[in-house]
N, CA, C and O atoms as a DFTB+ gen file, in Angstrom:
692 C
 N C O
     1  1     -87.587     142.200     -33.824
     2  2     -86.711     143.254     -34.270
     3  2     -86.581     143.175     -35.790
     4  3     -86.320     142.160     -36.437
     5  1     -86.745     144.088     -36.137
     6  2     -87.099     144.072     -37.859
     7  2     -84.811     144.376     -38.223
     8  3     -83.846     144.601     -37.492
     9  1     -85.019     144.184     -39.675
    10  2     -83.580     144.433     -39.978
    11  2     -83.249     145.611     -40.259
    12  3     -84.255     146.287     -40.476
    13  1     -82.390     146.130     -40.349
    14  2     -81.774     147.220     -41.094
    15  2     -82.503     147.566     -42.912
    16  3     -82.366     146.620     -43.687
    17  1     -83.114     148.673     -43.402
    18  2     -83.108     148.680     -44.330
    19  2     -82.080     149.356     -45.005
    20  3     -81.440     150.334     -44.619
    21  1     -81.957     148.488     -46.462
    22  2     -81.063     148.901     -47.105
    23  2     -81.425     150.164     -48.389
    24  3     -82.394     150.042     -49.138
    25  1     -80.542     151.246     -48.452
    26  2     -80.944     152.099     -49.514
    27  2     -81.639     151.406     -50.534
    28  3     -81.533     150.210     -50.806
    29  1     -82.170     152.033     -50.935
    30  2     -83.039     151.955     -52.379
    31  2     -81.943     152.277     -53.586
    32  3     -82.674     152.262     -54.576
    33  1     -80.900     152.496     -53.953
    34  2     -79.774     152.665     -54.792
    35  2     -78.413     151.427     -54.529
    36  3     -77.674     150.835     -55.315
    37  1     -78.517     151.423     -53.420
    38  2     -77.423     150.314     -53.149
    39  2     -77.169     149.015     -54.121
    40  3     -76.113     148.535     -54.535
    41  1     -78.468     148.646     -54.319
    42  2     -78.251     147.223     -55.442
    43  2     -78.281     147.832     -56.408
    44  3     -77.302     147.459     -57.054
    45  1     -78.945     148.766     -57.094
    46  2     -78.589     149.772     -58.211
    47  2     -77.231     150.056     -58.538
    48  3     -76.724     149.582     -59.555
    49  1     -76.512     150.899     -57.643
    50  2     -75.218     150.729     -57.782
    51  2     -74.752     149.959     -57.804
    52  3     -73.854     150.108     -58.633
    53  1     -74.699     148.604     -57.194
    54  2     -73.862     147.444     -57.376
    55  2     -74.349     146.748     -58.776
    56  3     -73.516     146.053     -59.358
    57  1     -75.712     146.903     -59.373
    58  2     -75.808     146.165     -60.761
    59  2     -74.885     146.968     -61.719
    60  3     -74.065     146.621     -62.569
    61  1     -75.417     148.422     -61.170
    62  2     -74.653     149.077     -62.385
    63  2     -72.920     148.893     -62.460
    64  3     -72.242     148.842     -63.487
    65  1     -72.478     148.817     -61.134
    66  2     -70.413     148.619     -61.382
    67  2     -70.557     147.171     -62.105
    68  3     -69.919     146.996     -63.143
    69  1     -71.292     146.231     -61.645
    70  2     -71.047     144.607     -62.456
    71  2     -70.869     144.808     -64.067
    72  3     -69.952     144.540     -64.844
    73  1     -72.362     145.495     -64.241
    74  2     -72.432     145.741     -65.824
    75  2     -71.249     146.600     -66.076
    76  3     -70.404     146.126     -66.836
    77  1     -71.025     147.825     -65.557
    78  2     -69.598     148.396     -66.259
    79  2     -68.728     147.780     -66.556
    80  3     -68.410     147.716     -67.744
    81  1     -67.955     147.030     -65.472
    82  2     -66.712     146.305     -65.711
    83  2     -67.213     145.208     -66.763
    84  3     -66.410     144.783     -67.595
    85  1     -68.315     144.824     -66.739
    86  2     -68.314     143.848     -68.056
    87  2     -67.579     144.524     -69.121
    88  3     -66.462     144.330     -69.601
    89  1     -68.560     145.418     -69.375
    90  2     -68.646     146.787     -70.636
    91  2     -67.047     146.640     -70.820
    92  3     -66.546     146.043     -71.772
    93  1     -66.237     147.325     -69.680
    94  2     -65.109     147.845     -69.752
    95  2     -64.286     146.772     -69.982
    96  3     -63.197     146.979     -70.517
    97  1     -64.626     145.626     -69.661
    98  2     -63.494     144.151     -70.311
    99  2     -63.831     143.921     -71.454
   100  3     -62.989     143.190     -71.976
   101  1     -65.090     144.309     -72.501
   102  2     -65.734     143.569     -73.918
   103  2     -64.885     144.900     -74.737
   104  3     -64.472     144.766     -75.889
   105  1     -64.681     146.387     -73.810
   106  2     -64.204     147.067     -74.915
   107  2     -63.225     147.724     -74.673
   108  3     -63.213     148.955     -74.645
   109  1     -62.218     146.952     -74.453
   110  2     -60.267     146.859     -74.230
   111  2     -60.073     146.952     -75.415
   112  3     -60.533     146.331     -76.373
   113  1     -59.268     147.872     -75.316
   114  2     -58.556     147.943     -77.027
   115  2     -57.422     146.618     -77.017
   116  3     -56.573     146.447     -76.141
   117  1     -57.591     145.934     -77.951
   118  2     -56.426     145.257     -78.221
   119  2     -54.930     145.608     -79.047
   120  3     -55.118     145.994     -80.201
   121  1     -54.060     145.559     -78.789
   122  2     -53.018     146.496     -79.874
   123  2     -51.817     145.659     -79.986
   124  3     -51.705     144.615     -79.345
   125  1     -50.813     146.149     -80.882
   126  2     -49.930     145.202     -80.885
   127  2     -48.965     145.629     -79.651
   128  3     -49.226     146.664     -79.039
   129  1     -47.823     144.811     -79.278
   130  2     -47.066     145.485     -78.674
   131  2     -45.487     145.497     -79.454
   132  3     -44.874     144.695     -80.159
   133  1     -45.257     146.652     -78.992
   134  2     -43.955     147.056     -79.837
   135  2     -42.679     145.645     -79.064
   136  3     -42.512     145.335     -77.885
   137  1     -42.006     145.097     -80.332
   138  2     -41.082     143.778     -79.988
   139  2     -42.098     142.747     -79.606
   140  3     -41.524     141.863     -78.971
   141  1     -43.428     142.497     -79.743
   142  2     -43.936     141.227     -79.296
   143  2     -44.856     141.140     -80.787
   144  3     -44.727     141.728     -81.861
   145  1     -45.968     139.975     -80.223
   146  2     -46.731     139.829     -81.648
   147  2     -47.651     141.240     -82.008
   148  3     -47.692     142.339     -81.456
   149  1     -48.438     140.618     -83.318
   150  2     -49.263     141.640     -83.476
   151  2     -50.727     141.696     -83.053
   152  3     -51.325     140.665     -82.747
   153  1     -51.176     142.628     -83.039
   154  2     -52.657     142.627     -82.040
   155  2     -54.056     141.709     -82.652
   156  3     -53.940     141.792     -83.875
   157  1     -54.792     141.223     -82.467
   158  2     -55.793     140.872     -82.375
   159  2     -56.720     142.061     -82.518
   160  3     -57.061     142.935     -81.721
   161  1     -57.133     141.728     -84.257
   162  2     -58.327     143.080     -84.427
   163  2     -59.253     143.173     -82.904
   164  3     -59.004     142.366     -82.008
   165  1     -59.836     143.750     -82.811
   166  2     -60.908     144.412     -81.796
   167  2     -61.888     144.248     -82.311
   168  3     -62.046     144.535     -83.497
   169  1     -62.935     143.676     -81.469
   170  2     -64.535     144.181     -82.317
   171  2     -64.822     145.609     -83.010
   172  3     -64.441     146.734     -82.684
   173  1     -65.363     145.315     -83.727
   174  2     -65.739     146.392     -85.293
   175  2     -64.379     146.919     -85.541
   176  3     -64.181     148.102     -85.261
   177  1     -63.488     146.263     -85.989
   178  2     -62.167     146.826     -86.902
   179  2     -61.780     145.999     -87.637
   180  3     -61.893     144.833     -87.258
   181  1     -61.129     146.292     -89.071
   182  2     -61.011     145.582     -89.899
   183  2     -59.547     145.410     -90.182
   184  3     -58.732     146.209     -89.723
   185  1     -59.177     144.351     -90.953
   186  2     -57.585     144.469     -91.023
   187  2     -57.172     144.110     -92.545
   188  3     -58.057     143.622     -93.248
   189  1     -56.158     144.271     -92.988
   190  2     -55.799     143.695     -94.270
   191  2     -54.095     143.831     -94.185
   192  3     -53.417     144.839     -93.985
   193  1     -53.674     142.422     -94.415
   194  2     -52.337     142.467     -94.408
   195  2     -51.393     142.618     -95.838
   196  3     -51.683     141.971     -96.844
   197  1     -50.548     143.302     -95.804
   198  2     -49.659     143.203     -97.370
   199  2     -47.852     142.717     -96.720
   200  3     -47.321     142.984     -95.642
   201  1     -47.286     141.876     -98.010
   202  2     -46.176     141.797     -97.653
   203  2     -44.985     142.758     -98.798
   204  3     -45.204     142.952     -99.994
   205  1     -44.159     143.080     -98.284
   206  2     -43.320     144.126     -98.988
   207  2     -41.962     143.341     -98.796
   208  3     -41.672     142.663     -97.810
   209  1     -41.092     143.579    -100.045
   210  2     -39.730     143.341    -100.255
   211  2     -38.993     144.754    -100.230
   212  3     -39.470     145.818    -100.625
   213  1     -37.760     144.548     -99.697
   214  2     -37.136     145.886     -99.978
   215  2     -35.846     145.503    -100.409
   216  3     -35.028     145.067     -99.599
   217  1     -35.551     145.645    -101.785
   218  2     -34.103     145.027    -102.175
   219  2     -33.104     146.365    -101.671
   220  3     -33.431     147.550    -101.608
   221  1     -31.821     145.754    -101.350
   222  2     -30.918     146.572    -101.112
   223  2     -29.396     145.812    -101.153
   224  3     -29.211     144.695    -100.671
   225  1     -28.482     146.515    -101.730
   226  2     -27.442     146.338    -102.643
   227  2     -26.125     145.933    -101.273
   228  3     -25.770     146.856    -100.541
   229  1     -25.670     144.862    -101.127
   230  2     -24.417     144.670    -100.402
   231  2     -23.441     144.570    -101.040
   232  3     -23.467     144.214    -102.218
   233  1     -22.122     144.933    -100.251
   234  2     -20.788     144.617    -100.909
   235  2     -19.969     144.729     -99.532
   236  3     -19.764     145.494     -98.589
   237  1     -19.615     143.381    -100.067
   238  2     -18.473     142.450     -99.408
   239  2     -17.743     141.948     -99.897
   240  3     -18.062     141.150    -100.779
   241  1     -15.988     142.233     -99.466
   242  2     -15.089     141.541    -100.149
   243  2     -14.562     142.265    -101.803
   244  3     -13.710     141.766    -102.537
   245  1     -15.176     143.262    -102.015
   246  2     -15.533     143.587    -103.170
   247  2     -15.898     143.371    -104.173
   248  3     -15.610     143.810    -105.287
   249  1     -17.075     142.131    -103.552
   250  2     -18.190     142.099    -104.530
   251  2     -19.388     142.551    -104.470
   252  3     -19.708     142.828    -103.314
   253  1     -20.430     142.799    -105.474
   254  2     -21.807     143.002    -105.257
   255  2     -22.522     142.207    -105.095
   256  3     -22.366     141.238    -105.838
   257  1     -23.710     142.128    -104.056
   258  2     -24.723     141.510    -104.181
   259  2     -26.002     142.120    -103.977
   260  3     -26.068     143.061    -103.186
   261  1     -27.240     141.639    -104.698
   262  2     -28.376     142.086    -104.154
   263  2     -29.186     140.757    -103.380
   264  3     -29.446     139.621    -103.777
   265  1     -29.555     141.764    -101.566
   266  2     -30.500     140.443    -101.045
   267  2     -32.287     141.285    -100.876
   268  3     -32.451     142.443    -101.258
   269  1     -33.097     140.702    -100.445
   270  2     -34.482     141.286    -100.605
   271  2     -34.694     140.439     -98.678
   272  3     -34.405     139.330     -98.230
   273  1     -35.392     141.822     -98.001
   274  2     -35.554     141.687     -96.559
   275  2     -37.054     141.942     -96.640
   276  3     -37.490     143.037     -96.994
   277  1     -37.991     140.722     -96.246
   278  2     -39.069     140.971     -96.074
   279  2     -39.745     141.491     -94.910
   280  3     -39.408     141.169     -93.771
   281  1     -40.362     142.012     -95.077
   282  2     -41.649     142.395     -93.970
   283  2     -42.820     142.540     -94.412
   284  3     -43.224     142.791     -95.548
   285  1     -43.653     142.271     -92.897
   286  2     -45.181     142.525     -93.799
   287  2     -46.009     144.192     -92.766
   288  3     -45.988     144.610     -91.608
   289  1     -46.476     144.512     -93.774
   290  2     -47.992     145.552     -92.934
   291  2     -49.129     144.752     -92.672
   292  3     -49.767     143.966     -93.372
   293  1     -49.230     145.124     -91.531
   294  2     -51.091     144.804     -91.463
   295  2     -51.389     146.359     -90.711
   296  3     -50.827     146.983     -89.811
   297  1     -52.674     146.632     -91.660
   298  2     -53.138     147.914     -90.865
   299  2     -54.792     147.074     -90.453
   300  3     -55.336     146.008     -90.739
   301  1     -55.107     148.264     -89.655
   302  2     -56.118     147.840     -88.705
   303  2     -57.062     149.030     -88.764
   304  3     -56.639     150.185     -88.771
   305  1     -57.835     148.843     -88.789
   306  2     -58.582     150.127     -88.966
   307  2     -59.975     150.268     -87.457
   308  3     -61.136     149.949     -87.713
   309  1     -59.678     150.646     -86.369
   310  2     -60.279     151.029     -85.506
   311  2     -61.315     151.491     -85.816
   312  3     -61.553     152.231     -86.771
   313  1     -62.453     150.837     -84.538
   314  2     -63.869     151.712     -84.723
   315  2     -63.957     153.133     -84.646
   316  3     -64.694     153.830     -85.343
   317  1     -63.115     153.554     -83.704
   318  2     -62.794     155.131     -83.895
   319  2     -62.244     155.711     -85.362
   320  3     -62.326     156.857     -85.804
   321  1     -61.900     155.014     -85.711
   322  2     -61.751     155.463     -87.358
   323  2     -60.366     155.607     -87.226
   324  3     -59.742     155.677     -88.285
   325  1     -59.623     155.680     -85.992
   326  2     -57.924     155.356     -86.423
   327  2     -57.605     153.945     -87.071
   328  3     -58.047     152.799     -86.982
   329  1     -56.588     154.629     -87.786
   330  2     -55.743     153.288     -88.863
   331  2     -54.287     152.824     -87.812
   332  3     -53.501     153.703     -87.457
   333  1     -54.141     151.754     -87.516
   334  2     -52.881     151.134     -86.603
   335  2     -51.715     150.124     -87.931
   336  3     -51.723     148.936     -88.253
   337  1     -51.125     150.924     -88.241
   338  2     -50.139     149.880     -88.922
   339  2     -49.478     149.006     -88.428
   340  3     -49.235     149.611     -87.384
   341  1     -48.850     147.836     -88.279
   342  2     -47.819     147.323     -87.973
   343  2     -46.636     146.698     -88.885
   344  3     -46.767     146.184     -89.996
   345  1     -45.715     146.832     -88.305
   346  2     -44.877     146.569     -89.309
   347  2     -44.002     145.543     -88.899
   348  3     -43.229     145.782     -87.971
   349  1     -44.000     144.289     -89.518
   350  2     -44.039     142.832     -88.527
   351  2     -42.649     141.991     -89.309
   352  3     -42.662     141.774     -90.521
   353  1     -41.613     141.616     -88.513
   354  2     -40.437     141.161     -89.302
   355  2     -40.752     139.750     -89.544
   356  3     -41.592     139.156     -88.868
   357  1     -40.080     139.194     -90.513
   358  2     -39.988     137.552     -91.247
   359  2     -40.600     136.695     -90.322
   360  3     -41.261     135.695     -90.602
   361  1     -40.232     137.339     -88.686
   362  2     -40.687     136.343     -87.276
   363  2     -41.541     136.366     -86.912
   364  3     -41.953     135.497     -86.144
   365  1     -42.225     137.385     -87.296
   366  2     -43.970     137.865     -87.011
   367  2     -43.888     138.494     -85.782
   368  3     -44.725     138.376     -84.887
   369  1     -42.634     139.326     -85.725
   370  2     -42.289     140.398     -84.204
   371  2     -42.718     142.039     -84.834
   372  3     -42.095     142.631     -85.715
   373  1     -43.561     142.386     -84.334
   374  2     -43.566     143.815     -84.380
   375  2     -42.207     144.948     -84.106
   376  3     -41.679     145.269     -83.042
   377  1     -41.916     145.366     -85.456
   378  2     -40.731     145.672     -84.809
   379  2     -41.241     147.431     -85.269
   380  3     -40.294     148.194     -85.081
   381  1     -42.051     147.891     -85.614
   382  2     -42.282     149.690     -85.746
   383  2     -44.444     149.734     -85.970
   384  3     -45.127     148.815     -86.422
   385  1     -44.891     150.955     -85.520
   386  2     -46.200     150.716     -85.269
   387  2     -46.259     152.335     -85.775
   388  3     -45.539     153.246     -85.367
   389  1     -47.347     152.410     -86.798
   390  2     -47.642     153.971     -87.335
   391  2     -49.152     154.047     -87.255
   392  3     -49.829     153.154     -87.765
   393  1     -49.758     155.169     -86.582
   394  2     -51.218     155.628     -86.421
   395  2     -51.614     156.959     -87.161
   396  3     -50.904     157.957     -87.280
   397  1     -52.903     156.769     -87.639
   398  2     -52.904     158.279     -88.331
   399  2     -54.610     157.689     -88.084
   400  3     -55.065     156.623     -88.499
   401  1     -55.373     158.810     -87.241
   402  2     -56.325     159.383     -87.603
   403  2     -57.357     160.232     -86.248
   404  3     -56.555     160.932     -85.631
   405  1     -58.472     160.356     -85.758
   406  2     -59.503     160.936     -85.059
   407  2     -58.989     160.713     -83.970
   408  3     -59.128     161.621     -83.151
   409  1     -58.309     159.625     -83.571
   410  2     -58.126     159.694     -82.005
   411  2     -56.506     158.919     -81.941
   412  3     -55.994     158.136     -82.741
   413  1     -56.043     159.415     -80.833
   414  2     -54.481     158.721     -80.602
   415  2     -55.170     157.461     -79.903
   416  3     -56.246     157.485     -79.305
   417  1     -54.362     156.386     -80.090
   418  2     -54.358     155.169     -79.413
   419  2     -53.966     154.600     -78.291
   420  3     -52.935     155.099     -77.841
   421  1     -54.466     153.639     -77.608
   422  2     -53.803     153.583     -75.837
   423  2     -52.286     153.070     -76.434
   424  3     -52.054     152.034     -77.058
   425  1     -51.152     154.350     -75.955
   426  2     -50.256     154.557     -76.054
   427  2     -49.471     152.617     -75.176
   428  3     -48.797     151.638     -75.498
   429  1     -50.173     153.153     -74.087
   430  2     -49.424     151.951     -72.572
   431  2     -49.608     150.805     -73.842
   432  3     -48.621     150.393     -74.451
   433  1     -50.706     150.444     -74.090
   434  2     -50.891     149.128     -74.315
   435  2     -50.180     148.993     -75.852
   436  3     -49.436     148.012     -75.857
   437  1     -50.195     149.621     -77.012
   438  2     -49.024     149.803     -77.982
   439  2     -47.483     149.856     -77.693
   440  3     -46.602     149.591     -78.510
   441  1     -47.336     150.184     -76.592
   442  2     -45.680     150.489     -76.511
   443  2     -45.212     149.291     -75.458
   444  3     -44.032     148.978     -75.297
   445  1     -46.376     148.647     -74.741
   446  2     -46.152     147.465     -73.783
   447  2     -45.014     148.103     -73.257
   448  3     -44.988     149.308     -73.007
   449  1     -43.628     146.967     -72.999
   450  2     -42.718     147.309     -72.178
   451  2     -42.038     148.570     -72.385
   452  3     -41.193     149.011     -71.607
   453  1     -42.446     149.184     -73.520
   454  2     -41.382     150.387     -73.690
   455  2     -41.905     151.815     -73.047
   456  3     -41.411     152.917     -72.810
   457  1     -43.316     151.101     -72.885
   458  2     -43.733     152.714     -72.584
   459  2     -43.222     153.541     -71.340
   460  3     -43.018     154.754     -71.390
   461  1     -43.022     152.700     -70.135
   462  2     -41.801     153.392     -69.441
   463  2     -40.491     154.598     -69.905
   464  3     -40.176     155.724     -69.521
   465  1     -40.025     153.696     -70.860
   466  2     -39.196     154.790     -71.422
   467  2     -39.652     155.368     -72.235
   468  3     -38.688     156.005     -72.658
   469  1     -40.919     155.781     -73.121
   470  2     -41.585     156.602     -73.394
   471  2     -41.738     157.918     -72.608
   472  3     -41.314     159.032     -72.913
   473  1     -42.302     157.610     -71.741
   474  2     -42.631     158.264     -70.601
   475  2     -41.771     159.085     -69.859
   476  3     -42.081     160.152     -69.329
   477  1     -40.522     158.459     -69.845
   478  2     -39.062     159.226     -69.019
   479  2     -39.027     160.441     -70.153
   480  3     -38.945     161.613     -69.785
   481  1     -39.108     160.001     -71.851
   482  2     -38.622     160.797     -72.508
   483  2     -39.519     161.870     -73.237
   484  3     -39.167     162.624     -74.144
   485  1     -40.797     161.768     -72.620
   486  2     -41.856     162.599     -72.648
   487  2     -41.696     163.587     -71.234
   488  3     -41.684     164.817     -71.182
   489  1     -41.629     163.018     -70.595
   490  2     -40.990     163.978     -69.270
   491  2     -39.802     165.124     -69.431
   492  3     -39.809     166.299     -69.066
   493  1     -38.901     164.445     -70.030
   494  2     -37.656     165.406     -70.366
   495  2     -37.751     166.238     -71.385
   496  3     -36.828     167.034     -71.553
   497  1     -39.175     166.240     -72.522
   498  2     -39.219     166.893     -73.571
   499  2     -40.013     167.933     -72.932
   500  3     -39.641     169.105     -72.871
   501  1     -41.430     167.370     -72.317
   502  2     -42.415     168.914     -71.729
   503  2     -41.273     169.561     -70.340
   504  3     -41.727     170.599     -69.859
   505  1     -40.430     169.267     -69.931
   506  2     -39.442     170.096     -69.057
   507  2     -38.921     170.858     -70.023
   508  3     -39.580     171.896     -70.088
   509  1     -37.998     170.839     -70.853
   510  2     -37.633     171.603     -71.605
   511  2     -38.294     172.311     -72.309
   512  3     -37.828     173.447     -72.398
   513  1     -39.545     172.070     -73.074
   514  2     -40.559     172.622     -73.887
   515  2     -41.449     172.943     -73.712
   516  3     -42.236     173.570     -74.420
   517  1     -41.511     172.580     -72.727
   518  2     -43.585     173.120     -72.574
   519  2     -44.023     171.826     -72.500
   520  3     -43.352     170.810     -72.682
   521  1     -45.690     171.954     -72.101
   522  2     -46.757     171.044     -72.170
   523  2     -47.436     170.534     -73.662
   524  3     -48.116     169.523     -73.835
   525  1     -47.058     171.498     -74.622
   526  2     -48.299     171.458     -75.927
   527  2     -46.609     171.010     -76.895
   528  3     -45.383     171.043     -76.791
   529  1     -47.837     170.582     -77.886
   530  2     -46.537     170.473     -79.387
   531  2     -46.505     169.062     -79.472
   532  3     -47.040     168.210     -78.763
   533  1     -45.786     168.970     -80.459
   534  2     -45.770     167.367     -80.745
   535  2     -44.858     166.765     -79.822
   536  3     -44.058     167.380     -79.117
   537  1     -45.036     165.440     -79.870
   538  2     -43.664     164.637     -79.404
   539  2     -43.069     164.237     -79.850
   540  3     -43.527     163.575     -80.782
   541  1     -41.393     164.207     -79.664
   542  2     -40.780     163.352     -80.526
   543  2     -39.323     162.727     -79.128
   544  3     -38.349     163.404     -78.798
   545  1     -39.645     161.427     -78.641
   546  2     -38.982     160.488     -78.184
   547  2     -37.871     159.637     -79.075
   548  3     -38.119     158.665     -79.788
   549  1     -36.513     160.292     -78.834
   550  2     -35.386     159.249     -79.270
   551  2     -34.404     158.963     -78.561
   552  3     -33.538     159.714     -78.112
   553  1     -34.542     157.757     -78.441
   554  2     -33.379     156.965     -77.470
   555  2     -32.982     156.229     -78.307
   556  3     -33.617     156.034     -79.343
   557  1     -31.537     155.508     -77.971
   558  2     -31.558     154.387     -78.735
   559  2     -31.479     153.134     -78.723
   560  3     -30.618     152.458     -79.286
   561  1     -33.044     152.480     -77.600
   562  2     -33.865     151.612     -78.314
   563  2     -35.155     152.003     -78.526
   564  3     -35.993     151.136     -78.281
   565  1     -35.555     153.056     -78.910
   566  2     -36.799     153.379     -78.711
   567  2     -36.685     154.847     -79.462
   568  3     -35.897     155.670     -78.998
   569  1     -37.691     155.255     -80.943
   570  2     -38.185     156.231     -81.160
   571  2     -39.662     156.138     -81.566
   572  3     -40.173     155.194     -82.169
   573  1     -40.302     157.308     -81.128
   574  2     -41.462     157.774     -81.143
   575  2     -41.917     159.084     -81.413
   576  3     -41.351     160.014     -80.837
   577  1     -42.767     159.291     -82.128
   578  2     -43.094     160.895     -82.636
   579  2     -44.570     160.661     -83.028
   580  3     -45.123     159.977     -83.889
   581  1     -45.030     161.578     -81.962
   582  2     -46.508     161.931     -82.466
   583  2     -47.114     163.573     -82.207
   584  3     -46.910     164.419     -81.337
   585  1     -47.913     163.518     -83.384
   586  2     -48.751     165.106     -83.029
   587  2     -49.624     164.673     -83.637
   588  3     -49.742     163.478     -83.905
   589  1     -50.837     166.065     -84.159
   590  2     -51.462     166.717     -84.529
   591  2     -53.105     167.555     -83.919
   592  3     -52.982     168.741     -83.611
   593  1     -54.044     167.139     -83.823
   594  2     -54.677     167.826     -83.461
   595  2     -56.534     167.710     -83.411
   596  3     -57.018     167.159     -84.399
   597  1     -57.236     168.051     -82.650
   598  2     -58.218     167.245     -82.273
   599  2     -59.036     166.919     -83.765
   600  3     -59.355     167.713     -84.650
   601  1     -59.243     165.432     -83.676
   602  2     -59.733     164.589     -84.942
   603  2     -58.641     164.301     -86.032
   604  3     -59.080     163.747     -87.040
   605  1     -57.149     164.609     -86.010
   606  2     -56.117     164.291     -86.720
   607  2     -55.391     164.267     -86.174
   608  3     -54.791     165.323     -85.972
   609  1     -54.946     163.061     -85.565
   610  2     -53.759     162.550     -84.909
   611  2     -52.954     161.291     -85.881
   612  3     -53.414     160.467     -86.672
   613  1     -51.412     161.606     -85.366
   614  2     -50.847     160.582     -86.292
   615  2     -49.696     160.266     -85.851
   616  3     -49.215     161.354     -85.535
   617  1     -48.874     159.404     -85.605
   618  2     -47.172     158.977     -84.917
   619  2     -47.130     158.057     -85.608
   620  3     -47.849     157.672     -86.529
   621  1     -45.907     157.535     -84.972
   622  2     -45.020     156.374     -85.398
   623  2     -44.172     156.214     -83.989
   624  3     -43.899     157.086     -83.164
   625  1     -43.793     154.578     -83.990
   626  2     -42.964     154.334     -82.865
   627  2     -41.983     153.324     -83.557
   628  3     -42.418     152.752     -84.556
   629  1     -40.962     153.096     -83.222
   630  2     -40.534     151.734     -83.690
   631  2     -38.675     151.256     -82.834
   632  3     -38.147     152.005     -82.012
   633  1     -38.320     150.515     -83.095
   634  2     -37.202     149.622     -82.338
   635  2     -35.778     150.033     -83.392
   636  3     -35.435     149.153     -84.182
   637  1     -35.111     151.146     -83.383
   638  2     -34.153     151.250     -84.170
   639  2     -33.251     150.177     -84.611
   640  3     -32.792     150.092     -85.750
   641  1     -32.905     148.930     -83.126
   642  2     -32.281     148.378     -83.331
   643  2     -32.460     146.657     -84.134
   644  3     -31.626     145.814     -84.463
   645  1     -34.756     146.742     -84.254
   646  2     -35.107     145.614     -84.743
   647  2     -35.600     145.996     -86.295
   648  3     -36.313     145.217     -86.928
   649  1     -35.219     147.079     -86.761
   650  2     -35.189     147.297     -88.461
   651  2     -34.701     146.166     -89.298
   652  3     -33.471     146.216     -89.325
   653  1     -35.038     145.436     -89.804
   654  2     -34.407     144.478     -90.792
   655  2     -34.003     145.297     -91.724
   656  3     -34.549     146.321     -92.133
   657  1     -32.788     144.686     -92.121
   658  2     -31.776     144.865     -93.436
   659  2     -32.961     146.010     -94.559
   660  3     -34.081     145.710     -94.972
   661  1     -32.398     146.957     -94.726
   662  2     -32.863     147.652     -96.156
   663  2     -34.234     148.715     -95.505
   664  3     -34.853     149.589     -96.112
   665  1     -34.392     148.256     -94.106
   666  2     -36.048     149.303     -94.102
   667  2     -35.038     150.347     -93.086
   668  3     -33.992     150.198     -92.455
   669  1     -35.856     151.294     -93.297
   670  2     -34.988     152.844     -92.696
   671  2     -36.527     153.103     -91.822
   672  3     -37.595     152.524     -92.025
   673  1     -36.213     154.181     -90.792
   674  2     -37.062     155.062     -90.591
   675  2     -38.260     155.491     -91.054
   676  3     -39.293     155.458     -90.384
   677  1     -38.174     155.913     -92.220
   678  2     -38.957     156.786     -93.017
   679  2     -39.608     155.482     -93.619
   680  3     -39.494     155.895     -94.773
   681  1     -40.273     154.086     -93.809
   682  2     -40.464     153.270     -94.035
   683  2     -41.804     152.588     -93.002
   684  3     -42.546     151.607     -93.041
   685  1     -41.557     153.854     -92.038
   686  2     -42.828     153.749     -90.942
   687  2     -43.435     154.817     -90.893
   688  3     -42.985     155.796     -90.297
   689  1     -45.017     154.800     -91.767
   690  2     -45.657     155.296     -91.792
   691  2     -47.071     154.744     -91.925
   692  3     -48.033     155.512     -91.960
């Protein structure tokens, strides 16, 4: 009794899913996550970090003082040609993340735990608004705003409540 033959595609298909999922594990975007560390460039992306002071004027007691709150940028520059800022406190915690360019970025894996509530508040915006237009998500632990349009995309996300002393909003870009 001879065996069963097997398709002529069958091991074909099975080489080819092995090799995909390789493929698809070598080219995971790596990203930072919003409140955790910062990402691990990705193959073919480049990074360069700067550190910034932001002096800002206290008074207590009724006196003056000036203190200086550091943070640093590292941008990242994706093989897709998007730029990923991060904007990383004294602790080396990501505390706000700004993108500008050809393609939006895996949102899930940038927003890690927050993207849930991303998501609730992307829900409640296309109910009220429509499907199209920019987004703009504010809660308060969590804002996010992104638009623009195919090959120019650009947002910002960040932790209202993990801003160090002296950086505002508008400081994430």
């Amino acid at each position: 009794m001879k065996a069963p033959k097997q398709p002529r595609h069958g091991h074909l298909v099975s080489a080819l899913a092995i090799v995909a999922g390789a493929l698809g594990c070598a080219a995971a975007p790596a990203y930072a996550v919003l409140g955790g560390q910062p990402m691990t460039a990705p193959e073919g992306a480049s990074s360069t970090t700067s550190t910034n002071s932001v002096a800002h004027a206290a008074v207590a007691s009724g006196a003056s003082s000036a203190s200086a709150s550091n943070y640093t940028v590292r941008s990242t520059v994706l093989a897709s040609g998007t730029v990923v800022n991060e904007y990383l406190s004294t602790e080396g915690v990501v505390f706000g993340i700004a993108w500008h360019g050809p393609r939006v970025p895996d949102l899930s894996s940038l927003l890690g735990s927050y993207f849930p509530q991303y998501q609730q508040g992307l829900k409640a915006q296309r109910a009220a608004r429509g499907g199209r237009g920019p987004v703009s998500v504010q809660g308060s632990g969590l804002v996010v705003d992104s638009g623009g349009h195919m090959g120019a995309f650009a947002g910002s996300a960040y932790l209202p409540q993990s801003l160090p002393a002296g950086v505002s909003a508008s400081d994430i870009q």
